[in-house]
C-alpha positions in Angstrom: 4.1 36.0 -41.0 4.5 37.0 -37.5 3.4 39.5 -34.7 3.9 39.6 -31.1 1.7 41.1 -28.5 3.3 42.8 -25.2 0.1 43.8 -22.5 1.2 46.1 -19.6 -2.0 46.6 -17.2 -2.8 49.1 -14.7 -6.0 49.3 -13.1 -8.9 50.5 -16.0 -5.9 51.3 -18.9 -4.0 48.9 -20.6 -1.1 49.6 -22.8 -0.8 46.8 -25.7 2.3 47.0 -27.3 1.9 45.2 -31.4 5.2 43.8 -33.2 5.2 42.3 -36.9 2.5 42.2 -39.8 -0.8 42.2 -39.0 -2.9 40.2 -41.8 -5.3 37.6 -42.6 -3.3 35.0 -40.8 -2.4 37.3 -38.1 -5.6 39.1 -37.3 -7.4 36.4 -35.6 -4.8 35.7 -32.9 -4.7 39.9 -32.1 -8.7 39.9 -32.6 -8.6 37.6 -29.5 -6.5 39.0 -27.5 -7.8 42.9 -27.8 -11.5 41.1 -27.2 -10.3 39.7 -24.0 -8.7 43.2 -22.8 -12.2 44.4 -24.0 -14.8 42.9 -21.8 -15.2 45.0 -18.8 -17.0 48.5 -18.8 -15.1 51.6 -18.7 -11.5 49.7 -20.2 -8.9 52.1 -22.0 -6.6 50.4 -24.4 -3.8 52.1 -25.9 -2.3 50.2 -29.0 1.4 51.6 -30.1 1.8 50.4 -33.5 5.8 51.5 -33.7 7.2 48.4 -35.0 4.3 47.2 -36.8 5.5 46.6 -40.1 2.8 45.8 -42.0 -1.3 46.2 -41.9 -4.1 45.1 -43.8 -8.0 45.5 -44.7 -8.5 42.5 -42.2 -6.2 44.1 -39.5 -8.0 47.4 -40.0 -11.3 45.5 -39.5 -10.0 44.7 -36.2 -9.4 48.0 -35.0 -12.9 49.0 -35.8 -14.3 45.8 -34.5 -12.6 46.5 -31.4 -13.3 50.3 -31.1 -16.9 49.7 -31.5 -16.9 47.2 -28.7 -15.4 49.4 -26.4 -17.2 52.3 -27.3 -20.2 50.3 -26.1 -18.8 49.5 -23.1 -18.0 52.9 -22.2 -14.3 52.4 -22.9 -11.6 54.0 -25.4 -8.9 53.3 -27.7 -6.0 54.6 -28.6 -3.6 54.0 -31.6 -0.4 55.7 -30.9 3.1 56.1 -32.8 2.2 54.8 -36.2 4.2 55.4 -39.2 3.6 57.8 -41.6 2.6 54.5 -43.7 -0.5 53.3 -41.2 -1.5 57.2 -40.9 -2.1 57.1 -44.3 -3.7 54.1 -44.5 -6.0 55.4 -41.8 -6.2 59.0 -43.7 -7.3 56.9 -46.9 -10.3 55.0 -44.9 -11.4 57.6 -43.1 -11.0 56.2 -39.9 -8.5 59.3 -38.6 -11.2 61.1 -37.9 -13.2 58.5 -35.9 -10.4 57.1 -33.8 -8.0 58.3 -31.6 -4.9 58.4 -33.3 -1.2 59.5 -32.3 1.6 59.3 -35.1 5.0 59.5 -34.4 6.8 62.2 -32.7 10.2 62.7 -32.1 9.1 62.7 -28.2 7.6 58.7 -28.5 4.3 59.5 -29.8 2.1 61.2 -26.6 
């Protein structure tokens, strides 16, 4: 199993950019990376989930784990351009409506 990560910063936002399948054995290498982008107040990461191929229970736990952190930091995320097969596995938990969350759209996702 592999994933790649891609960061672009600018000042409080930071675009992550996810590759791959994100499961059990992949989840704790993202989990510390997104917990490192998360530590200062006021941070806004964006996620684009385009060529992520695969996601699990333990990758979804990640995204929550992550959105809760920020939340209490005064900061945001953003899930953009996922498939029509994550937006239904975010329909399914629930978590649509909690999160910010941008499928795909024939102009990139924004």
């Amino acid at each position: 199993m592999k994933m790649n990560i891609h960061k672009h910063h600018e000042k409080k936002e930071v675009m992550v950019y996810l590759e791959g399948e994100i499961d059990a054995y992949t989840a704790p290498k993202l989990r510390e990376e997104l917990w490192s982008l998360s530590e200062k107040e006021n941070n806004i990461i964006i996620i684009n989930l385009k060529d992520v191929t695969y996601l699990d229970s333990t990758g979804l736990g990640v995204f929550v784990g992550l959105f809760k952190r920020l939340k209490s930091k005064n900061g945001e995320l953003e899930l953009i351009e996922l498939s029509n097969r994550l937006k239904k596995l975010f329909e399914m938990t629930g978590l649509i409506n909690i999160m910010n969350i941008s499928v795909n759209t024939e102009d990139g996702g924004r």
